[in-house]
GUZATI-387574 format. One record per residue (C-alpha): residue in one letter; x, y, z; residue number from 1. Coordinates in steps of 0.001 Angstrom, whole numbers, plus 500000, padded with zeros to 6 digits. Layout:
<recs>
A_X_Y_Z_NUM
...
</recs>
This chain:
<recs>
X_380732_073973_566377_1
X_382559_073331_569971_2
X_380445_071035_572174_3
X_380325_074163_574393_4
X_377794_075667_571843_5
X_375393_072535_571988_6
X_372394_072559_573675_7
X_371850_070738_575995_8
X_368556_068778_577715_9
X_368825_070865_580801_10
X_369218_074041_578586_11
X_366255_073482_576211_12
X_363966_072171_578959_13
X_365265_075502_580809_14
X_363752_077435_577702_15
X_360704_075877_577474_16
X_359809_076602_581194_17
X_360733_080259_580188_18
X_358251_080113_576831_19
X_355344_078312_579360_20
X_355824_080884_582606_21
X_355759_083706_579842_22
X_352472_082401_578222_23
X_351048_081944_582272_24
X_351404_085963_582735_25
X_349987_086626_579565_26
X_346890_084931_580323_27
X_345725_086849_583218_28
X_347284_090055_581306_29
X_344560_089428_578415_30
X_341631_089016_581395_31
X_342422_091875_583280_32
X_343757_094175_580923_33
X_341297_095081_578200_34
X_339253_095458_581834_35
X_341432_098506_582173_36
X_341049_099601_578316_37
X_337188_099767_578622_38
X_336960_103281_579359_39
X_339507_104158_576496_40
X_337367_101823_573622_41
X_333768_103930_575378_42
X_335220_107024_574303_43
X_336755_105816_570909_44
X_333876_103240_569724_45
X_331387_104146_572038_46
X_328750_101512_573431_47
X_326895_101721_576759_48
X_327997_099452_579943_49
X_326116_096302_578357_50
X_327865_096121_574586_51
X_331277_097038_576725_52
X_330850_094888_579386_53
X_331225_092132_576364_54
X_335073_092779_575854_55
X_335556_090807_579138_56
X_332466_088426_578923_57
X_333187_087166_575630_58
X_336745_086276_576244_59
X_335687_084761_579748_60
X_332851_082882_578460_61
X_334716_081485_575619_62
X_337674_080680_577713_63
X_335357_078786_580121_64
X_332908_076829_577543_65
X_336418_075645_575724_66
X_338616_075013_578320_67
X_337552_071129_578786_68
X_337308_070421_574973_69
X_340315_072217_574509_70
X_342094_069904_577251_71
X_340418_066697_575313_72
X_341862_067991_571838_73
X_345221_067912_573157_74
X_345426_064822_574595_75
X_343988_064055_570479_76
X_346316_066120_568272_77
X_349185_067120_570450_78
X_349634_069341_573424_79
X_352317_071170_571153_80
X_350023_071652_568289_81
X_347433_073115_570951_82
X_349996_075567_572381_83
X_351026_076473_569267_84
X_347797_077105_567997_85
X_346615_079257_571320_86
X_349478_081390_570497_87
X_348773_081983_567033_88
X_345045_082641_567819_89
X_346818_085126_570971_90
X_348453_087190_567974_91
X_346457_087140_565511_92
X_343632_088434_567229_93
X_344941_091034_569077_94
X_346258_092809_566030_95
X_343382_092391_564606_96
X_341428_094013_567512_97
X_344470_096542_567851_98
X_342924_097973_564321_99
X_339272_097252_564357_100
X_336877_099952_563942_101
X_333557_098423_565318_102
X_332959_097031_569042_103
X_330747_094265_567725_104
X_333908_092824_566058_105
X_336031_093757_568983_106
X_333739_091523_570931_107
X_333551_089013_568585_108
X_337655_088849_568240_109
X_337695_088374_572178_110
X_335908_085489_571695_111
X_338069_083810_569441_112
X_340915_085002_571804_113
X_339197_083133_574900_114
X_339132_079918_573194_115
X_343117_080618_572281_116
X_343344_081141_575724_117
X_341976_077827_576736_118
X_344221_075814_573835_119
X_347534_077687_575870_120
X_346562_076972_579273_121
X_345284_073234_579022_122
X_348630_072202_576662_123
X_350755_074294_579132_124
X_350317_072405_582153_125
X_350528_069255_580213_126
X_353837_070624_578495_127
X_355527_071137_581711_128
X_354455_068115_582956_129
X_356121_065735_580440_130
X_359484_068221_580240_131
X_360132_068295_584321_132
X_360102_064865_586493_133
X_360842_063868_589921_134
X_362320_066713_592164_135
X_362332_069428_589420_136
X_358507_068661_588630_137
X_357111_070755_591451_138
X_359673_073036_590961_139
X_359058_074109_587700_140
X_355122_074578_588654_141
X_355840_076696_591529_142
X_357627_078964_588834_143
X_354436_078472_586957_144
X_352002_079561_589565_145
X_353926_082464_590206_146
X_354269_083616_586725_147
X_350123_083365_587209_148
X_350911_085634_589970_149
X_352474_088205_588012_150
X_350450_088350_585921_151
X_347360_089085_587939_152
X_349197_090916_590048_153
X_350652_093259_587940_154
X_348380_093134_584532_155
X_346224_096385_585378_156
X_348981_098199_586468_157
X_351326_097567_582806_158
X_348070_097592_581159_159
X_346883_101200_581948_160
X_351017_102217_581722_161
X_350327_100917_578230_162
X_347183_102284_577777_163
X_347793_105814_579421_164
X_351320_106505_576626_165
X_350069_104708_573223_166
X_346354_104280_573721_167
X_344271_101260_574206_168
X_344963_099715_570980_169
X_348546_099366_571792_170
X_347961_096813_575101_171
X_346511_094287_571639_172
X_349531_094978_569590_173
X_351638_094511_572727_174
X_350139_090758_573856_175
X_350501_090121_569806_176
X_354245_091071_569914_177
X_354473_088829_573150_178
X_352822_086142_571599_179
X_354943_085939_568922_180
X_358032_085503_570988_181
X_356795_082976_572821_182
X_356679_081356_569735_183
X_359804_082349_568517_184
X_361743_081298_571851_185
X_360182_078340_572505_186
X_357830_076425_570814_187
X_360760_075344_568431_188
X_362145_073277_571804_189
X_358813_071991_572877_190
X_358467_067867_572277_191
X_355261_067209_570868_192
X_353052_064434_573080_193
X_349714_063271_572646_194
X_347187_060637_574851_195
X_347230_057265_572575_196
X_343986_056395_574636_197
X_342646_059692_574740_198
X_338755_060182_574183_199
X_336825_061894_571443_200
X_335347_065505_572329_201
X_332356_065847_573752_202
X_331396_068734_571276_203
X_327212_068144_572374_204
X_327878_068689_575407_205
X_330498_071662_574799_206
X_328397_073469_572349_207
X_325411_073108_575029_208
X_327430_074243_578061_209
X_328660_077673_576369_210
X_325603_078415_574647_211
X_323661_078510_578389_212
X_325991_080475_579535_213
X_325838_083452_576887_214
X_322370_083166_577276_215
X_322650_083884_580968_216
X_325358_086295_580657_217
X_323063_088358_578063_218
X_320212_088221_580285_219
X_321966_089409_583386_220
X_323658_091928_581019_221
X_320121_093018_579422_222
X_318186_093276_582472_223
X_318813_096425_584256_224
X_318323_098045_580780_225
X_315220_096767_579308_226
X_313804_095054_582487_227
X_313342_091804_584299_228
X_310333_091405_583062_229
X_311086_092155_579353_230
X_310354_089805_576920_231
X_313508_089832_575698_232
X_315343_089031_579078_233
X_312554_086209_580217_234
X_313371_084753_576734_235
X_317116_084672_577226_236
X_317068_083018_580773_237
X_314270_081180_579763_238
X_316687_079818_577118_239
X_319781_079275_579751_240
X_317518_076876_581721_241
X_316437_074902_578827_242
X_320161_074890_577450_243
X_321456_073792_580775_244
X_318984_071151_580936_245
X_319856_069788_577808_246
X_323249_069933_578716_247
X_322610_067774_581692_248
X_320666_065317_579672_249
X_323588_065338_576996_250
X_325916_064186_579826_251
X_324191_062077_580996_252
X_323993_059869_578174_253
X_327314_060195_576321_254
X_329828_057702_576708_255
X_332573_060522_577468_256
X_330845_063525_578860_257
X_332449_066852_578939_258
X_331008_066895_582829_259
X_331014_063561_584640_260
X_328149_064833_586690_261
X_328508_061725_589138_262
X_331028_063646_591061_263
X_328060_065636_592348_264
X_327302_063145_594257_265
X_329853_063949_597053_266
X_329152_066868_598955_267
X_332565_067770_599692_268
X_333015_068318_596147_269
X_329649_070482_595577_270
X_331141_072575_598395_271
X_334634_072809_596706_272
X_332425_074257_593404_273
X_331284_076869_595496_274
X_335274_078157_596249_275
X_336013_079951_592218_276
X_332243_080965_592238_277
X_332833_083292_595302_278
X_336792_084519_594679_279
X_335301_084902_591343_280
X_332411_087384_592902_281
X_335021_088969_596115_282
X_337716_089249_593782_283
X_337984_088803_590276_284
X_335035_091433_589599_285
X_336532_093622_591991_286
X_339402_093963_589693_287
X_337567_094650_586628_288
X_334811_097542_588451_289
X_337640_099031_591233_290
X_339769_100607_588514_291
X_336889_101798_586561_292
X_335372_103329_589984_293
X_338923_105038_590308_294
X_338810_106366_586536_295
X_335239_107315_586366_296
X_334431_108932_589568_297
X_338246_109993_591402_298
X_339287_111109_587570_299
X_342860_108765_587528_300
X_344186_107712_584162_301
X_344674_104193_583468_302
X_348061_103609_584661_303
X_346985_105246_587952_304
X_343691_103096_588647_305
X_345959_100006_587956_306
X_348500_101056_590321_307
X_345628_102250_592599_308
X_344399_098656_592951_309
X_347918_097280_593463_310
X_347293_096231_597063_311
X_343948_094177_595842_312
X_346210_091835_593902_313
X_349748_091881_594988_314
X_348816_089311_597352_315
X_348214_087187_594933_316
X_352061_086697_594378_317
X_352749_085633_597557_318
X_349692_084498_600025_319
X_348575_081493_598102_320
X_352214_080131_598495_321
X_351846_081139_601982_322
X_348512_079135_601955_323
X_350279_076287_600815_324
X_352547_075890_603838_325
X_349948_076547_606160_326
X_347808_073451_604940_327
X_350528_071015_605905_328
X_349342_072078_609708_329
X_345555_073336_609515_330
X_342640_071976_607067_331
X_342597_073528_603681_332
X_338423_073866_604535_333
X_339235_075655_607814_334
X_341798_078431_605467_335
X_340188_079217_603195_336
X_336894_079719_605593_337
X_339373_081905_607889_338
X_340300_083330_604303_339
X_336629_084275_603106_340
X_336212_085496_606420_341
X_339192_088070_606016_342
X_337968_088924_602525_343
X_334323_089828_603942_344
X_336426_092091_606447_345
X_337511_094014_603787_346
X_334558_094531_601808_347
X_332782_096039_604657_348
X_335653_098772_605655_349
X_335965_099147_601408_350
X_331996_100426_601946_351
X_334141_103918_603399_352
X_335225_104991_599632_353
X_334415_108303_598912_354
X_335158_110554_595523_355
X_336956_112783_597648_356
X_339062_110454_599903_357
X_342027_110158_598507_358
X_343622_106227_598410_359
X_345107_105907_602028_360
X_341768_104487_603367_361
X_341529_101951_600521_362
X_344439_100531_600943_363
X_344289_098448_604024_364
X_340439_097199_602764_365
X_341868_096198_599787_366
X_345110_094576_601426_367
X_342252_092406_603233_368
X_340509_091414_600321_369
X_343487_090428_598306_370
X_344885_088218_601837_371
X_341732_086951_602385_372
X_341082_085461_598750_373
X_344578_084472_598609_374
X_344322_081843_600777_375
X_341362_079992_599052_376
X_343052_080860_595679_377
X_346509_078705_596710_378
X_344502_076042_598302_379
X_340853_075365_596194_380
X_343059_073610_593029_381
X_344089_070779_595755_382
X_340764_070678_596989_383
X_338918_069802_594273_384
X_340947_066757_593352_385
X_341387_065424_597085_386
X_337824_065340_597934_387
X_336783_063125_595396_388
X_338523_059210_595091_389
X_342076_059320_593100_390
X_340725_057674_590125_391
X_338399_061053_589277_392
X_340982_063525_590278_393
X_341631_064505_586372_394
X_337817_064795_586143_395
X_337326_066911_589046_396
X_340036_068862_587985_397
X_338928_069991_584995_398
X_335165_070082_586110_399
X_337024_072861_588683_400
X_338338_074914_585937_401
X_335250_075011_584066_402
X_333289_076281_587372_403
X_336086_078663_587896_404
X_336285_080332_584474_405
X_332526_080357_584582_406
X_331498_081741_587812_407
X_333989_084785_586900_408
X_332211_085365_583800_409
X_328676_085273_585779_410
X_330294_087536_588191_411
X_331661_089634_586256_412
X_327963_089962_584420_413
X_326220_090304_587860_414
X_328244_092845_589305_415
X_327794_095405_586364_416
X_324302_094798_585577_417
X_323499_095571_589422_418
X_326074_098444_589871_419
X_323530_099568_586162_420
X_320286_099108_588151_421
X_321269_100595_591453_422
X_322822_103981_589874_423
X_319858_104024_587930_424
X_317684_103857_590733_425
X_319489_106351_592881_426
X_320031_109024_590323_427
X_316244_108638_590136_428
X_315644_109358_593874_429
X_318005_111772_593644_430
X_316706_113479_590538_431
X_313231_113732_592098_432
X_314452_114800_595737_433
X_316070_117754_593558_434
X_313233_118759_591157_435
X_315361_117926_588421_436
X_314555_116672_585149_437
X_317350_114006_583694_438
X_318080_114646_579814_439
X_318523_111114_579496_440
X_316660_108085_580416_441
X_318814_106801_584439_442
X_319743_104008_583079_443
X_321332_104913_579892_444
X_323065_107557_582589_445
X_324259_104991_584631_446
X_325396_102818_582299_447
X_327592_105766_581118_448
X_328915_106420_584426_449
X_329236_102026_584857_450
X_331707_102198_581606_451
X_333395_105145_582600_452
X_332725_107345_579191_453
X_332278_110329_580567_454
X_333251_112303_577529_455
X_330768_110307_575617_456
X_328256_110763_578115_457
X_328205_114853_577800_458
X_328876_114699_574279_459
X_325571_113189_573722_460
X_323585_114705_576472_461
X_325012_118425_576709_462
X_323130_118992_580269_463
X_324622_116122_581410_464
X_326874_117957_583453_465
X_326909_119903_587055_466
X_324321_119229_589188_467
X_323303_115857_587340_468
X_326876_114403_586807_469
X_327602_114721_590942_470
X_324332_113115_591359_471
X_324825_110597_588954_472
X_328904_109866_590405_473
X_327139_109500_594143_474
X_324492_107634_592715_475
X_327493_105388_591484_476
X_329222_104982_594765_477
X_326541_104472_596736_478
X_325920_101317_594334_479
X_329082_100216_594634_480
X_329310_100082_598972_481
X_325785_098329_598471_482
X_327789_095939_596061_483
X_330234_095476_598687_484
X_328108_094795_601579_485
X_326735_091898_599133_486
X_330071_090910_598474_487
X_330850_090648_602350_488
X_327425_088467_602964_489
X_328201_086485_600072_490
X_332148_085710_601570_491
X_331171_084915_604977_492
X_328154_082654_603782_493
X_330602_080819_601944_494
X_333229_080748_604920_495
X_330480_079109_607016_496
X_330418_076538_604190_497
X_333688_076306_603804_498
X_334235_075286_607639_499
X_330642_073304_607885_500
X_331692_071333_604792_501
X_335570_071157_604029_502
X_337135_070760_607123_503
X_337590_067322_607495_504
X_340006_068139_604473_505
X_343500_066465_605616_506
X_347102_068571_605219_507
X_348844_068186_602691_508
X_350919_064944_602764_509
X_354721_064083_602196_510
X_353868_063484_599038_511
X_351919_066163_598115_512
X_354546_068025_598527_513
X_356994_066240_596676_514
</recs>
């Protein structure tokens, strides 16, 4: 062998950023695309909007509970061990999905696949970290955050190409495949590093944490179906708040919480929280329920309701590195206040949608939402450390994270259990302003509609067509513009926090952008 045909540093640290920017697009990919495959798995497993709403909870939920133990176990065993591990988890669940035959174990697999997800992304960063210094260190996470980018950006629209030409199953056997060669190209390159004064796991307080939140998310899922009042759904959220309060209590007294809730203590950094909570609402949801809206009511297949929402989340690739420049002149606070503002812009001309408009007059609403959550999006990761003194910034990072991952999975809950109870209630109306008796109960109806099982819908409920599907798809829209003027109250609330709260937050420095 020729010294030509030796690696070299350069070349194997080259291949590892490769391996780590193709596991960042894959993460997103495995958020947003089974999003897409929902209608596909109604109409093959069946399940009403609540059971299906669960192949993006459970992944969300798991991904948010783990991500802080997940970071801790690294800095135990090895961040290459994690990675590794994350990956395997990636593939073997999703073949395993890819042939299941029951939702409740499709569910259940997306679960597992969350906290896989969490393993990759906490050893990823910390990979990077220790393989790029100096000069090449921000380098190499710019590529990072825009392999992030891609992924969001583009995941529905591969997702429903995939979908559309081999069927949903195929988007699980595809993320195994890519998975495994992530594996394959780079893992073998990776140097293994660990944290010789790391901490144990806080598993109290991790166990706690997740278990409060599928209590909430199953109440918020439950409700619109069996009722606020239901004994079932007062149970679960009675359950949440006890959960959460012995979560509190738990981290309170152990020597190395999960949650050092101390940093609560500074406002700034309450108001920071507040940031992934409403992207997570103005955005993330919106890319979950648009594409749905565009299969179940306007009648697009899955590739075209990805490529339909295209101008919601190309922005993504390119605003919050736009954001970033910006912040060296004008407070991060006053940005992303000026972004939320934007966003809120575009939720109230997005109230215009109609079945029958085609997408020109969506895409400019949709342009505004992406733009306005961009800017937030490139900015709120900075925020959260530089609001609190240096000494907690790794806390109040991951603290961040966790509020991020977990607001999206509340939001994600929220927004279908309402867009359930308002079609339910307007097909109702509507039903009785037309004399017309529903075969079905409104709510199992619109929870139908909400998943976008049409087929299943009329299969089951043979009158369920004409008169009462039109009713039922207006009943849907009309929930959704009420959904969006919520969504546009919600943004510009938080924009007048943003700029009440946050912005006294300085530029960047030199050095923060060395």
């Amino acid at each position: 062998m020729d010294a030509a045909s030796i690696p070299t540093a350069a070349d194997n640290r080259y291949k590892v950023l490769v391996a780590i920017c193709i596991s960042a697009v894959i993460i997103p990919l495995v958020f947003t695309g089974p999003a897409i495959s929902i209608p596909s798995v109604a109409r093959d497993l069946g399940g009403d909007q609540a059971s299906l709403g669960w192949i993006v909870n459970a992944y969300a939920i798991a991904f948010g509970g783990c991500v802080m133990a997940a970071g801790a176990l690294g800095d135990q065993i090895g961040r290459k061990r994690c990675f590794v591990t994350g990956l395997v988890i990636f593939a073997v669940t999703s073949v395993l999905i890819g042939l299941t035959p029951s939702l409740l174990v499709l569910n259940l697999l997306r679960a597992l696949e969350g906290i896989g997800g969490a393993l990759v992304l906490t050893s990823a960063t910390s990979l990077l970290a220790q393989e790029f210094e100096g000069a090449e260190r921000p380098r190499a996470f710019s590529f990072l955050g825009t392999a992030f980018g891609v992924g969001l950006a583009f995941g529905p629209m591969a997702s429903g190409f995939v979908i559309e030409h081999w069927g949903w199953r195929a988007l699980y056997f595809a993320i195994a495949v890519i998975s495994i060669l992530i594996l394959m190209l780079g893992t073998p390159r990776i140097r293994e590093s660990r944290d010789p004064d790391a901490q144990g796991i806080d598993w109290p307080g991790t166990i706690l944490f997740t278990a409060a939140l599928v209590s909430l998310t199953f109440a918020i899922v439950l409700g619109p179906q069996q009722g606020w009042a239901s004994a079932m759904v007062l149970g679960l959220l009675g359950g949440a708040v006890v959960l959460l309060a012995a979560f509190v209590a738990a981290e309170l007294k152990s020597a190395h919480p999960m949650l050092d809730l101390s940093l609560f203590r500074y406002p700034r950094f309450i108001g920071v929280q507040l940031l992934p909570v409403a992207t997570g609402f103005s955005f993330v949801a919106l890319i979950v329920y648009l594409p749905i809206w565009f299969m179940a009511i306007q009648g697009r297949d899955a590739f075209a309701a990805g490529l339909a929402i295209l101008p919601l989340t190309a922005p993504m690739l390119v605003v919050p590195l736009i954001a970033g420049r910006l912040a060296r002149f004008v407070s991060p606070g006053v940005l992303s206040g000026i972004g939320f503002l934007i966003a809120a812009a575009g939720a109230l001309l997005l109230m215009r949608l109609s079945p029958e408009a085609g997408l020109g007059p969506m895409i400019l609403p949709m342009l505004l939402i992406g733009i306005g959550n961009g800017l937030p999006w490139g900015l709120m990761d900075a925020l959260s450390v530089s609001v609190v003194p240096k000494e907690r910034a790794g806390m109040a990072a991951g603290i961040f994270t966790t509020m991020r991952v977990a607001g999206e999975a509340i939001a994600i809950a929220a927004i279908g259990a309402a867009l359930v109870g308002l079609t339910a209630h307007g097909l109702t109306v509507a039903a009785a302003d037309n004399a017309i008796s529903l075969p079905a109960s409104a709510a199992a109806i619109a929870s139908t509609i909400s998943s976008g099982a049409h087929g299943a819908a009329t299969n089951e409920s043979p009158a369920l067509d004409g008169t009462i599907m039109a009713l039922a798809n207006a009943a849907y829209t009309d929930a959704l513009r009420v959904i969006l003027l919520v969504l546009a109250v919600l943004a510009i609330l938080t924009a007048a926090i943003c700029l009440l709260t946050l912005r006294e937050g300085r530029p960047a420095t030199q050095t923060d952008e060395a």
